[in-house]
N, C-alpha and C positions, 0 to 999 in steps of 0.2 A: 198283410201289409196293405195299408193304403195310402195310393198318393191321388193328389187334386192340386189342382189350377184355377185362376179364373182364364175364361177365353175373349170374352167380352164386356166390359163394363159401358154401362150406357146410362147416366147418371145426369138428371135435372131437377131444379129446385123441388118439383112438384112429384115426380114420376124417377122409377131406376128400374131397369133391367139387368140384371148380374146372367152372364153364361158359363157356367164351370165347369170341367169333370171328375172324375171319380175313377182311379183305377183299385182294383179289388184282386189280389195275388197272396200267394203264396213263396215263402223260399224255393225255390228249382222247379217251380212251376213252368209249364212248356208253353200257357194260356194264362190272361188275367180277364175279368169282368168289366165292363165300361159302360161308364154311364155319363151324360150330359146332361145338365141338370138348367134351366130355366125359372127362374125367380122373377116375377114383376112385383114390384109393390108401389106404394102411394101416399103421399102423405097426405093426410087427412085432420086439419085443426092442429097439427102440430104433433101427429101421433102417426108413425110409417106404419102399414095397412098390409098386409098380402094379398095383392089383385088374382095372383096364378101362379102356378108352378106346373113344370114338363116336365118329367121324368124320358129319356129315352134311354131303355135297358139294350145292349147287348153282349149278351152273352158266351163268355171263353173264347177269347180274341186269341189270335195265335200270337207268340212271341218270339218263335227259333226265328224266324223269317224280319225281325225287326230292325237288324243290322243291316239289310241291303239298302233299306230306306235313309239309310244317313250317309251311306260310304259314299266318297267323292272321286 
């Protein structure tokens, strides 16, 4: 299973930064993979370019523990 978001969008005539993630799981999986992904591009004569991209992996994030983080 995978789910993803943007986190950030940063969007000018000329220039865009997108920030996304990436979760990577399994059904009854106890961990999923994450990733945040970093896109620059550029427009160039009328043609959007790719200036960069970040990748940052890590790897089998716990998820029993993910309910404490919401409960009120």
């Amino acid at each position: 299973m995978i789910y993803s978001g943007v986190i950030e969008p940063i969007v000018q005539p000329d220039h865009a930064t997108v920030n996304f993630y990436l979760l990577l799981t399994v059904p009854g999986s106890r961990g999923h993979h994450f990733l945040e992904w970093e896109e620059s591009v550029f427009n160039l004569n009328g043609t959007w370019k790719s200036e960069s991209i970040i990748v940052v992996f890590t790897p089998y994030v716990r998820t029993d523990n993910l309910k404490s983080l919401f409960d009120e």
